[in-house]
N, CA, C and O atoms as a GROMACS GRO file, in nm:
protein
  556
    1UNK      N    1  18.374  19.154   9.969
    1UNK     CA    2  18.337  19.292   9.946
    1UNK      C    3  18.387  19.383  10.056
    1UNK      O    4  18.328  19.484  10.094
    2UNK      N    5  18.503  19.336  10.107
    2UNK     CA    6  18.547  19.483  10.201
    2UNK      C    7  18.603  19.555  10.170
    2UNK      O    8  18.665  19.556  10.063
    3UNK      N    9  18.600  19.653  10.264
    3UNK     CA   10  18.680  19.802  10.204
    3UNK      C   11  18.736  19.864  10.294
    3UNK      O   12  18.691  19.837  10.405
    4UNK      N   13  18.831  19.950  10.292
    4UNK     CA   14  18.941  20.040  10.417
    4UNK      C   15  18.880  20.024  10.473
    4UNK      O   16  18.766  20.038  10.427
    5UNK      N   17  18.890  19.970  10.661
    5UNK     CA   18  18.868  20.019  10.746
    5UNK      C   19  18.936  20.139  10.846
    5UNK      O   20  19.017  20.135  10.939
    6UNK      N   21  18.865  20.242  10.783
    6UNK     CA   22  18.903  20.369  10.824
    6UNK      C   23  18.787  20.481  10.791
    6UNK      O   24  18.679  20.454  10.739
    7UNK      N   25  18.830  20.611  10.830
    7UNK     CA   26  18.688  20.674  10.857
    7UNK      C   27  18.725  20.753  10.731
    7UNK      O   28  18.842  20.781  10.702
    8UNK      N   29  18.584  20.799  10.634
    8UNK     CA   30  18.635  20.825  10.526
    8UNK      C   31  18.626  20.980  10.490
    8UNK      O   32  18.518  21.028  10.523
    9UNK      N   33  18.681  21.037  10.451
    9UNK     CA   34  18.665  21.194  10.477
    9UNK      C   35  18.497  21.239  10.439
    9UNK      O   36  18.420  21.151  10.400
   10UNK      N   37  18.458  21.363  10.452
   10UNK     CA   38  18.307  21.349  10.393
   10UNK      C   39  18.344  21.388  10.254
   10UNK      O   40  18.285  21.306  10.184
   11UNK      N   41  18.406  21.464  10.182
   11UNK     CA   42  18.437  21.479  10.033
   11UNK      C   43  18.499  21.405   9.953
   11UNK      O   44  18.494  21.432   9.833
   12UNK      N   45  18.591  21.265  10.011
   12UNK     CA   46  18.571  21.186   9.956
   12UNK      C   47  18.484  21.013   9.931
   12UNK      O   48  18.502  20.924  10.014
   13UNK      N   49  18.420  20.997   9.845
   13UNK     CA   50  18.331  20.900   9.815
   13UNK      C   51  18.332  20.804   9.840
   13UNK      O   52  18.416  20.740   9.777
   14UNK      N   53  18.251  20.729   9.936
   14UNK     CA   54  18.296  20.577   9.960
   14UNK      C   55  18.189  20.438   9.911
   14UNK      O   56  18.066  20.446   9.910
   15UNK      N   57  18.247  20.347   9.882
   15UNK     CA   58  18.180  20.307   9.793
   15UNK      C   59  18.096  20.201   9.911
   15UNK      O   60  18.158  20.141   9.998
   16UNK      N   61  17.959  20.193   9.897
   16UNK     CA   62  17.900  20.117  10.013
   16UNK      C   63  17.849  19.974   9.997
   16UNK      O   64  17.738  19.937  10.034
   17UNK      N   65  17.971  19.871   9.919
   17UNK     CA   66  17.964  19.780   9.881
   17UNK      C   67  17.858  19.796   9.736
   17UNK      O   68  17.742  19.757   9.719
   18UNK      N   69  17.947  19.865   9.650
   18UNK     CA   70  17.890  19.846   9.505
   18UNK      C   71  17.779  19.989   9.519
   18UNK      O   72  17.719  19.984   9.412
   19UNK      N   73  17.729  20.099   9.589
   19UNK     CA   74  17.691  20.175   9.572
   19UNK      C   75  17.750  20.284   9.648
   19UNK      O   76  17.833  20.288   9.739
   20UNK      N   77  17.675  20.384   9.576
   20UNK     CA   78  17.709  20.577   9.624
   20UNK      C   79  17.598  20.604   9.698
   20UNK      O   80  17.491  20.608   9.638
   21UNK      N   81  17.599  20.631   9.865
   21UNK     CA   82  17.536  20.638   9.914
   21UNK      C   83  17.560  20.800   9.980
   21UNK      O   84  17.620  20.812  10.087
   22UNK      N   85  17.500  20.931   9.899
   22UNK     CA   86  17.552  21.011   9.961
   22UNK      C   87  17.522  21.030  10.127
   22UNK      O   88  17.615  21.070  10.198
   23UNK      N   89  17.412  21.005  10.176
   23UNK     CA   90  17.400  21.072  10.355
   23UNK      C   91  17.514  20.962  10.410
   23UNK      O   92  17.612  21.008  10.468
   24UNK      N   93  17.502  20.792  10.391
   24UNK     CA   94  17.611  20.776  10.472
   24UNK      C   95  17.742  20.827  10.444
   24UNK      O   96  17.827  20.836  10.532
   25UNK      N   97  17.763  20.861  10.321
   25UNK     CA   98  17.956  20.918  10.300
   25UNK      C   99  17.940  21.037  10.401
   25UNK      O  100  18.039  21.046  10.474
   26UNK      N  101  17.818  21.156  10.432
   26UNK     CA  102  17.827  21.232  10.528
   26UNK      C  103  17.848  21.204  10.612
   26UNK      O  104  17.955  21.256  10.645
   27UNK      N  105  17.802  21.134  10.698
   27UNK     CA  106  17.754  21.062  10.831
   27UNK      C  107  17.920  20.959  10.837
   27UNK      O  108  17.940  20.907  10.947
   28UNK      N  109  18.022  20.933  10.733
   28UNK     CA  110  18.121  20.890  10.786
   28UNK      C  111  18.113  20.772  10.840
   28UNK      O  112  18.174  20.734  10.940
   29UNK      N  113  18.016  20.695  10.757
   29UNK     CA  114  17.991  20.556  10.757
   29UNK      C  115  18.094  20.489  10.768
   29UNK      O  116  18.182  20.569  10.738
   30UNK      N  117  18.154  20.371  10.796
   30UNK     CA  118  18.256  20.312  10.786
   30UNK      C  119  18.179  20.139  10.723
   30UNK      O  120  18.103  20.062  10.782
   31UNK      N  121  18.228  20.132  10.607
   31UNK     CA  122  18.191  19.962  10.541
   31UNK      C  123  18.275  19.899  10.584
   31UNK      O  124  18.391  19.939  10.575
   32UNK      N  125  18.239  19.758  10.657
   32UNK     CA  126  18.309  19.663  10.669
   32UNK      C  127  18.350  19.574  10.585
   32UNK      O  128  18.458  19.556  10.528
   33UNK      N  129  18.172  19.475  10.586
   33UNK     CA  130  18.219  19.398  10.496
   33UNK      C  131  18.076  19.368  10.495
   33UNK      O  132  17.998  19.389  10.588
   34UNK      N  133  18.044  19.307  10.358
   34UNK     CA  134  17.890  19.261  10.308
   34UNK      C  135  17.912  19.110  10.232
   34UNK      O  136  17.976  19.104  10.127
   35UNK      N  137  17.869  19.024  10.277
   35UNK     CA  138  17.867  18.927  10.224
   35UNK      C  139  17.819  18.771  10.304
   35UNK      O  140  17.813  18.732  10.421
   36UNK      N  141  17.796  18.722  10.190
   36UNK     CA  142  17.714  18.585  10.260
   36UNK      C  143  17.561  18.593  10.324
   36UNK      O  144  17.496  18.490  10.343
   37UNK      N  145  17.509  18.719  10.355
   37UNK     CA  146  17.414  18.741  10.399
   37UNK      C  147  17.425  18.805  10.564
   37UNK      O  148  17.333  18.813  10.645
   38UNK      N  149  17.521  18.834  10.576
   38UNK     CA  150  17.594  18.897  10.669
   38UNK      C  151  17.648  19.090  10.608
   38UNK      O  152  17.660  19.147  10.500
   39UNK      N  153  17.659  19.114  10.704
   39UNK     CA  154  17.688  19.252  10.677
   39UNK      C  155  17.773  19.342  10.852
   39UNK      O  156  17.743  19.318  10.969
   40UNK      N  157  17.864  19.428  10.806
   40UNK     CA  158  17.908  19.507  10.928
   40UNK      C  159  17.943  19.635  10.897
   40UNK      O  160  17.999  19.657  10.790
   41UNK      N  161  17.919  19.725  10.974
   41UNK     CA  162  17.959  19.851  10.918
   41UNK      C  163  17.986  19.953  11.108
   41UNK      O  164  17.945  19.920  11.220
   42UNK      N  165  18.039  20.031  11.081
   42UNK     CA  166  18.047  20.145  11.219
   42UNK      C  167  18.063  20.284  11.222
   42UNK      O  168  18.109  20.335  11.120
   43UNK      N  169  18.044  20.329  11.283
   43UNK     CA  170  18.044  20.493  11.286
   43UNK      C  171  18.122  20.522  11.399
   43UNK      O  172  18.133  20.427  11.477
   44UNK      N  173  18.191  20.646  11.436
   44UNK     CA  174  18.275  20.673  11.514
   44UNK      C  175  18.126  20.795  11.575
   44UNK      O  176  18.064  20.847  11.482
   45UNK      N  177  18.084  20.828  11.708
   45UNK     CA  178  17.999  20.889  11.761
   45UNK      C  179  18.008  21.056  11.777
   45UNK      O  180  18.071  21.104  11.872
   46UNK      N  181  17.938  21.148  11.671
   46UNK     CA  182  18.017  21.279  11.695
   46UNK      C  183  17.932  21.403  11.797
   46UNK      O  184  17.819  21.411  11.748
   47UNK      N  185  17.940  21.473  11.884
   47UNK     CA  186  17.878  21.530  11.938
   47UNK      C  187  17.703  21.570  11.846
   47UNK      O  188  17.593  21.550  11.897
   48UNK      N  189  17.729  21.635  11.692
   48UNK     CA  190  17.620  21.643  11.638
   48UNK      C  191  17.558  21.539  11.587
   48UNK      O  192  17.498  21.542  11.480
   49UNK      N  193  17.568  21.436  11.665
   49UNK     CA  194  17.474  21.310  11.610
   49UNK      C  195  17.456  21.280  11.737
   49UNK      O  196  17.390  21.178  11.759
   50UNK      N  197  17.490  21.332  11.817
   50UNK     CA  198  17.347  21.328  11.971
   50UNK      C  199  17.266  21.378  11.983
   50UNK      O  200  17.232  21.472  11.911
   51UNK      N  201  17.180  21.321  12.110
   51UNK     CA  202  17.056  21.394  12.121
   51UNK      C  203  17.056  21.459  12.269
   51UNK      O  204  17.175  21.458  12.301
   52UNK      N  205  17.000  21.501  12.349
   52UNK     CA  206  16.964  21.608  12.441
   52UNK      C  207  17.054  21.528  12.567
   52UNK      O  208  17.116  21.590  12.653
   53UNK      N  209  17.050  21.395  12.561
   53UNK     CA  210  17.137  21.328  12.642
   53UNK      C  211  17.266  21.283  12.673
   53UNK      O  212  17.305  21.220  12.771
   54UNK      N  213  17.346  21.337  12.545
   54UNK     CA  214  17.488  21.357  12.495
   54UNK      C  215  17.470  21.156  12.441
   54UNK      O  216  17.566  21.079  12.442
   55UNK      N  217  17.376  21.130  12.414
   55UNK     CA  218  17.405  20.970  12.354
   55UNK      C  219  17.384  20.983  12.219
   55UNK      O  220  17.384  21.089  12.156
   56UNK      N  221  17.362  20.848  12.170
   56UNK     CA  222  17.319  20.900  11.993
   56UNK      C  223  17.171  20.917  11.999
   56UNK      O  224  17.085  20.881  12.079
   57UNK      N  225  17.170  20.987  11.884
   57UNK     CA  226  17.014  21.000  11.859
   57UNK      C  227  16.977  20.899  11.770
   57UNK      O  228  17.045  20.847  11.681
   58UNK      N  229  16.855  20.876  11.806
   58UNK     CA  230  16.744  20.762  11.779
   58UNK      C  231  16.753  20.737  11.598
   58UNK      O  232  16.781  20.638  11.530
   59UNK      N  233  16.721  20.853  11.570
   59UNK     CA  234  16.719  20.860  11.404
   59UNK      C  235  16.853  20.793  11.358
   59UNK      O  236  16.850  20.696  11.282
   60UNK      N  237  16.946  20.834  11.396
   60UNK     CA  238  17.116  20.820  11.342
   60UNK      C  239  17.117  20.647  11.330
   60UNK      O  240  17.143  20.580  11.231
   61UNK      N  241  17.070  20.593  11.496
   61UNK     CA  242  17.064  20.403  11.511
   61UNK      C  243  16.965  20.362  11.376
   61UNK      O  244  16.982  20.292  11.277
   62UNK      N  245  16.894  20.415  11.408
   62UNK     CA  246  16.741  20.369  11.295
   62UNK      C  247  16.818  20.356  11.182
   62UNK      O  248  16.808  20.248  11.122
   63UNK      N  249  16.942  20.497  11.107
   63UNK     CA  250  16.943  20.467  10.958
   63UNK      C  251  17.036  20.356  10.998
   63UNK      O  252  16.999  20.240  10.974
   64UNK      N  253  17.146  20.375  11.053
   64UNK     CA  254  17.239  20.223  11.073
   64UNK      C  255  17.194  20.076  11.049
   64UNK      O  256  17.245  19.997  10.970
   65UNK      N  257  17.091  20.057  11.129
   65UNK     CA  258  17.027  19.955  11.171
   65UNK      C  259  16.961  19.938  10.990
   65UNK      O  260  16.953  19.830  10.931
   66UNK      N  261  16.929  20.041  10.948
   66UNK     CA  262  16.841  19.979  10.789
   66UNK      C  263  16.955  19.948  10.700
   66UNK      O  264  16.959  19.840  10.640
   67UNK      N  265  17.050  20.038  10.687
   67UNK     CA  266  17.142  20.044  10.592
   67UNK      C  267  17.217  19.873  10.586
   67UNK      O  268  17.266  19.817  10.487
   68UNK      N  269  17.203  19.819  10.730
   68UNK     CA  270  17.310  19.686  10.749
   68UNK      C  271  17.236  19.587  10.694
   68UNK      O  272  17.284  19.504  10.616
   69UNK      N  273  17.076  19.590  10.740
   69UNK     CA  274  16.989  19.463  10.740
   69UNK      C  275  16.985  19.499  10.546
   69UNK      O  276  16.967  19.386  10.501
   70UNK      N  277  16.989  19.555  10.474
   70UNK     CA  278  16.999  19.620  10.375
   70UNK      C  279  17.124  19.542  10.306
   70UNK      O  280  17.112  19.443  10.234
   71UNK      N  281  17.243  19.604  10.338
   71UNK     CA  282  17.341  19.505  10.282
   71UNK      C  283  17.361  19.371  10.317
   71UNK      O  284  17.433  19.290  10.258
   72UNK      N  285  17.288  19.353  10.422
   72UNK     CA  286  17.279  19.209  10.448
   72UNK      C  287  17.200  19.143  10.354
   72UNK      O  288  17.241  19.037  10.307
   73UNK      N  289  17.066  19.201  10.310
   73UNK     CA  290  17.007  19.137  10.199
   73UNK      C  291  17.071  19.156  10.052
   73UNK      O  292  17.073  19.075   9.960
   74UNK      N  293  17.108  19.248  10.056
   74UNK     CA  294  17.175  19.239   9.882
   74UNK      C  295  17.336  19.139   9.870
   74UNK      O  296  17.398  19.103   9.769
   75UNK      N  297  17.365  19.116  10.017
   75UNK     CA  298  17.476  19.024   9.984
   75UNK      C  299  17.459  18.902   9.983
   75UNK      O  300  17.550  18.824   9.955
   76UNK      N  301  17.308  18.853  10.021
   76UNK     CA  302  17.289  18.758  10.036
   76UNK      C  303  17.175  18.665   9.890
   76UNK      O  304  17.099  18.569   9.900
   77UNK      N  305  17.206  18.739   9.788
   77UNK     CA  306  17.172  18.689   9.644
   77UNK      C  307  17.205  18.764   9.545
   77UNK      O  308  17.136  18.798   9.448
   78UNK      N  309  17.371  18.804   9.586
   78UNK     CA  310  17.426  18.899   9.518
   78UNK      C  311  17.398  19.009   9.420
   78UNK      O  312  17.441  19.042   9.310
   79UNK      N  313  17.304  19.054   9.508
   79UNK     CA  314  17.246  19.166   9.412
   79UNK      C  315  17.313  19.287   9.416
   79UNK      O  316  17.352  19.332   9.523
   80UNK      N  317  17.336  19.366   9.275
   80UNK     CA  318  17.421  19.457   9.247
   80UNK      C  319  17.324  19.643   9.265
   80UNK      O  320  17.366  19.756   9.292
   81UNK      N  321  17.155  19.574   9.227
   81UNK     CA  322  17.112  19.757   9.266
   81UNK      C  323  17.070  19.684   9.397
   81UNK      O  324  17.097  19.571   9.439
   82UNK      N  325  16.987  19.794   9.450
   82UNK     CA  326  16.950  19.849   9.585
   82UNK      C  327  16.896  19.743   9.615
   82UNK      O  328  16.895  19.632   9.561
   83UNK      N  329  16.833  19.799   9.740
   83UNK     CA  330  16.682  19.743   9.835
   83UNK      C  331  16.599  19.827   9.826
   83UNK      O  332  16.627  19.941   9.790
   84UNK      N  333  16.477  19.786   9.858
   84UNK     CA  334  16.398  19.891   9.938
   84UNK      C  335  16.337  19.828  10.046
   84UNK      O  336  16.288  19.715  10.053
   85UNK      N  337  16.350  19.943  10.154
   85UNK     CA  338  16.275  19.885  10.326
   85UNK      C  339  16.119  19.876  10.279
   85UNK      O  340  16.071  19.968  10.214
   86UNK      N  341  16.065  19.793  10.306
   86UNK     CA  342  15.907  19.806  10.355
   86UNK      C  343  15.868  19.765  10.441
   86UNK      O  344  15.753  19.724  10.452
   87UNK      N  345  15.954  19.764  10.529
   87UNK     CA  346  15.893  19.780  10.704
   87UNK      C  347  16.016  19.744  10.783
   87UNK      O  348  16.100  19.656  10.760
   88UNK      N  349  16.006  19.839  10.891
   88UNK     CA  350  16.120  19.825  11.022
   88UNK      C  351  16.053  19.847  11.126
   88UNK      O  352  15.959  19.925  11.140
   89UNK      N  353  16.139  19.723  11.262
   89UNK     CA  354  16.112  19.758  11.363
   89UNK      C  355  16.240  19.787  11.452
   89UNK      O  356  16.346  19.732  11.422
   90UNK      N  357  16.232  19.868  11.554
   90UNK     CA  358  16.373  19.925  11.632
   90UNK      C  359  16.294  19.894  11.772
   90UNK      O  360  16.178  19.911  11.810
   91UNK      N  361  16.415  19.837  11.831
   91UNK     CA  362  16.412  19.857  12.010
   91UNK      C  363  16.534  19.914  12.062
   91UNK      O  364  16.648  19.885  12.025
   92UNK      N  365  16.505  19.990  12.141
   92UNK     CA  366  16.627  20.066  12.183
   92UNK      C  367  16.629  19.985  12.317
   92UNK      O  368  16.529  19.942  12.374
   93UNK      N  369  16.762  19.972  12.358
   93UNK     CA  370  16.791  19.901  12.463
   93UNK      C  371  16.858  19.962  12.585
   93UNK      O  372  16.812  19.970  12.699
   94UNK      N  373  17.014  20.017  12.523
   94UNK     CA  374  17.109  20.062  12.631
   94UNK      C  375  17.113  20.196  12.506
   94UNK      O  376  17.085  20.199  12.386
   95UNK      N  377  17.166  20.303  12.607
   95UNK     CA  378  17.239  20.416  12.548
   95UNK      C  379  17.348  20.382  12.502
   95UNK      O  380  17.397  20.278  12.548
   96UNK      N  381  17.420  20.453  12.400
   96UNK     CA  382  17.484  20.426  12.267
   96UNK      C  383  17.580  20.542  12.288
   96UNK      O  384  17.554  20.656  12.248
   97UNK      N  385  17.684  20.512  12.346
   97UNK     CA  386  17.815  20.635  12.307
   97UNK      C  387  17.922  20.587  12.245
   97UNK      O  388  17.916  20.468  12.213
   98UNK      N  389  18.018  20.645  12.220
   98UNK     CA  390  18.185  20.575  12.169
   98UNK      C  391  18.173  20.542  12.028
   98UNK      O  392  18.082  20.592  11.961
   99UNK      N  393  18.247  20.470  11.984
   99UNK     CA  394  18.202  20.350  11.860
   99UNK      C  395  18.096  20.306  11.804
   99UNK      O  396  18.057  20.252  11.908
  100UNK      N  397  18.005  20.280  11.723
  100UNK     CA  398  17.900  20.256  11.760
  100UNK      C  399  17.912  20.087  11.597
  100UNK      O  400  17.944  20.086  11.478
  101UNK      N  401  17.885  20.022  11.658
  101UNK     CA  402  17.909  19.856  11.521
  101UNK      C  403  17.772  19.821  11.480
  101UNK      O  404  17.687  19.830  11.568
  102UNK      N  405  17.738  19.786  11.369
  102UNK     CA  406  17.608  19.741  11.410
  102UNK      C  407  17.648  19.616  11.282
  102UNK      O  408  17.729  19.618  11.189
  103UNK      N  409  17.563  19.527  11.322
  103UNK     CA  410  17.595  19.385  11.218
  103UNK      C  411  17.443  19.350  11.193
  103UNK      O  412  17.352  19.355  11.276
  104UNK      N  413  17.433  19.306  11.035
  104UNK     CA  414  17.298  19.262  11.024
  104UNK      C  415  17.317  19.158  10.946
  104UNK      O  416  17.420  19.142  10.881
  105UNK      N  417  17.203  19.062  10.947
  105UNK     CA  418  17.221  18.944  10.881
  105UNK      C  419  17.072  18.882  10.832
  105UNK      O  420  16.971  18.896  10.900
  106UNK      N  421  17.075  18.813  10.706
  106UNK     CA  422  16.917  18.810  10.664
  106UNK      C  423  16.917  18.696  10.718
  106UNK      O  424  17.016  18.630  10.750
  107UNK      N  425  16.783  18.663  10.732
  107UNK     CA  426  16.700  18.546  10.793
  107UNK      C  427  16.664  18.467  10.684
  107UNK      O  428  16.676  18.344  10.683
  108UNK      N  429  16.618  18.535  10.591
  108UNK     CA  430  16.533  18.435  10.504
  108UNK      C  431  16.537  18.487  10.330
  108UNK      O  432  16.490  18.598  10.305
  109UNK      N  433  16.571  18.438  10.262
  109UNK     CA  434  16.602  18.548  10.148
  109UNK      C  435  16.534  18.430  10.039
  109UNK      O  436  16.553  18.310  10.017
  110UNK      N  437  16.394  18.601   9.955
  110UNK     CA  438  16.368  18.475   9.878
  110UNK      C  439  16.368  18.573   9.721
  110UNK      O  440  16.460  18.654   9.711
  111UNK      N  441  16.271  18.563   9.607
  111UNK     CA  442  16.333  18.620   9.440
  111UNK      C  443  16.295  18.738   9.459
  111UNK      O  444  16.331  18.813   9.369
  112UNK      N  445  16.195  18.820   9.598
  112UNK     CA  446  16.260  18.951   9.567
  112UNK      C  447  16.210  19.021   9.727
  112UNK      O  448  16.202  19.140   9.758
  113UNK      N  449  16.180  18.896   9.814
  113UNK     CA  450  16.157  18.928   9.981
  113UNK      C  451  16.267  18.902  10.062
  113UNK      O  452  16.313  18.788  10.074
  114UNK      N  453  16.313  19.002  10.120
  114UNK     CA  454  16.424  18.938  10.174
  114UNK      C  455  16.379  19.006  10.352
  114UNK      O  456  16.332  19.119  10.360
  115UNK      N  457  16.401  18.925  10.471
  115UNK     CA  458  16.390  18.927  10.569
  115UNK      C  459  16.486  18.925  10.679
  115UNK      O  460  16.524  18.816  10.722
  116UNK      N  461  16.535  19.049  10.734
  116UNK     CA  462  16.687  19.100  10.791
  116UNK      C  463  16.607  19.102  10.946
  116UNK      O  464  16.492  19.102  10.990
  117UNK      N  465  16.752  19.105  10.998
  117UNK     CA  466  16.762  19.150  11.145
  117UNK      C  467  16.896  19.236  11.168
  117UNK      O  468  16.980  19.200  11.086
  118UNK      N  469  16.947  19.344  11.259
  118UNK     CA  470  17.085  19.395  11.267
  118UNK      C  471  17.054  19.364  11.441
  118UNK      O  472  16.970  19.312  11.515
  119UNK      N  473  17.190  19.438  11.445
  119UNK     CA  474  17.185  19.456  11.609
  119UNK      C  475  17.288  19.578  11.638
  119UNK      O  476  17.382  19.591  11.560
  120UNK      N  477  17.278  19.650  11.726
  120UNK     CA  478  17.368  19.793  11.741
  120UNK      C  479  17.461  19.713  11.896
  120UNK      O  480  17.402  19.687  12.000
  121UNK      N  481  17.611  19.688  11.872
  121UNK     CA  482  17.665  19.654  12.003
  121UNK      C  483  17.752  19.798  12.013
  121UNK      O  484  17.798  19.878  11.932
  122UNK      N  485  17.749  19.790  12.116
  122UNK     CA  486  17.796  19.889  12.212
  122UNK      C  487  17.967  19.860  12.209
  122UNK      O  488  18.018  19.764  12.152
  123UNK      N  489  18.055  19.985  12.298
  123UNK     CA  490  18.165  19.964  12.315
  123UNK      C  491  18.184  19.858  12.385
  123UNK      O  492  18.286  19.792  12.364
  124UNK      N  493  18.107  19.824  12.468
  124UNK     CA  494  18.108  19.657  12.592
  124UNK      C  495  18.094  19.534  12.515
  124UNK      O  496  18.128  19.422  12.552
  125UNK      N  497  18.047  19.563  12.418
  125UNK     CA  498  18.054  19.453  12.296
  125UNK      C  499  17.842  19.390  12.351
  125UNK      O  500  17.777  19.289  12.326
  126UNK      N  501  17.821  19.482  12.406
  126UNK     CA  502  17.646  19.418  12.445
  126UNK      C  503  17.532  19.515  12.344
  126UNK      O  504  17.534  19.636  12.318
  127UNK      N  505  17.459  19.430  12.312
  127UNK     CA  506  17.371  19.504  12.217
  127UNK      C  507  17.293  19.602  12.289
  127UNK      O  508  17.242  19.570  12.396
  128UNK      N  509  17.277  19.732  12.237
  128UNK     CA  510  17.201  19.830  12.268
  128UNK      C  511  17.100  19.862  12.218
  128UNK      O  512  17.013  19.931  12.271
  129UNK      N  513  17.096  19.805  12.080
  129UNK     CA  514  16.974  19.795  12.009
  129UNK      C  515  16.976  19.714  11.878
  129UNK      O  516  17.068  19.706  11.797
  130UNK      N  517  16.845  19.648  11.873
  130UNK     CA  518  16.784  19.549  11.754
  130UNK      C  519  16.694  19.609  11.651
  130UNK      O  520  16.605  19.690  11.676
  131UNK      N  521  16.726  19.559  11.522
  131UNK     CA  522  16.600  19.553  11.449
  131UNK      C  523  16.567  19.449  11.342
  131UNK      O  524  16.656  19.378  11.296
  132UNK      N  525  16.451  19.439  11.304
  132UNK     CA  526  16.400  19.364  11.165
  132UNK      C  527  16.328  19.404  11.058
  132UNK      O  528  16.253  19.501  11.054
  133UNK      N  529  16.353  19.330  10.971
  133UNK     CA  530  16.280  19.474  10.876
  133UNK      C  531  16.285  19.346  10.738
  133UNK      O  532  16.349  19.245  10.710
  134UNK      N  533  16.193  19.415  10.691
  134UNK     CA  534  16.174  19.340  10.532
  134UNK      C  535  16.226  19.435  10.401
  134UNK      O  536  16.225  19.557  10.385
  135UNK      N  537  16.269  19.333  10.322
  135UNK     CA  538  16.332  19.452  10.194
  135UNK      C  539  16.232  19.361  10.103
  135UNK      O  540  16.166  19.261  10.130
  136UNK      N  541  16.250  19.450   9.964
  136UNK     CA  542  16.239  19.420   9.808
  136UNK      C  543  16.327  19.421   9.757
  136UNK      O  544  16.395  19.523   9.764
  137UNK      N  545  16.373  19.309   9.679
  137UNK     CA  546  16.486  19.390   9.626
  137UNK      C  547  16.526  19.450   9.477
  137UNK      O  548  16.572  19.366   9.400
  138UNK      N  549  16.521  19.522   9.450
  138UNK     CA  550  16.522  19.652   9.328
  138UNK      C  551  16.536  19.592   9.248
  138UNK      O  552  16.618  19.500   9.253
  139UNK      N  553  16.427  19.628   9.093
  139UNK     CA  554  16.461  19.548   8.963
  139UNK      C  555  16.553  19.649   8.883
  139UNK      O  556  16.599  19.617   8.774
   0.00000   0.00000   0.00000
């Protein structure tokens, strides 16, 4: 399930492994690749997606971090609709500039619980931030 790696304009549509996700086509999501229960995706860091500290803002990691552990669960029992989150946790670690990758991968996937983790690495290739989170996954 990969797709261009390249940054995708915001007016045109990118497909986020089998869905239309309008805020990330804003936000200039970049899909890697979803599959096996694995997932990768990145964003290029733009001044208006910082916060008071010229780093990223908190909210911006948070949707990253759901969106991956997310395709991590739907690739991991090939499911074609959604997820839904019912619960996340975030730790912020290091400040977040440049590039920003985040990779998620499910833990435990069962007929409609599925149990993710991502991780946000940095340009140093060191994680700056973690999360876990539980999905449903959409009938």
């Amino acid at each position: 399930m990969s797709t261009e790696n390249s940054l995708p304009s915001s007016r045109t549509q990118v497909d986020y492994f089998g869905l239309k996700i309008p805020f990330l086509n804003h936000l200039r999501v970049v899909p890697e690749y979803a599959e096996g229960g694995k997932s990768r995706i990145s964003l290029e860091l733009k001044p208006e997606y910082e916060n008071s500290f010229q780093v990223a803002q908190g909210g911006l990691i948070m949707t990253l971090l759901d969106f991956a552990m997310a395709a991590a669960a739907r690739s991991s029992v090939n499911h074609q609709a959604g997820v839904i989150t019912v619960d996340m946790a975030v730790s912020f670690l290091r400040p977040i500039v440049g590039t920003i990758v985040v990779e998620g991968v499910t833990l435990k996937s069962g007929k409609t619980i599925n149990y993710c983790e991502a991780v946000v690495l940095n340009e140093a290739g060191e994680i700056a931030a973690k999360s876990s989170g539980t999905f449903i996954l959409r009938g």
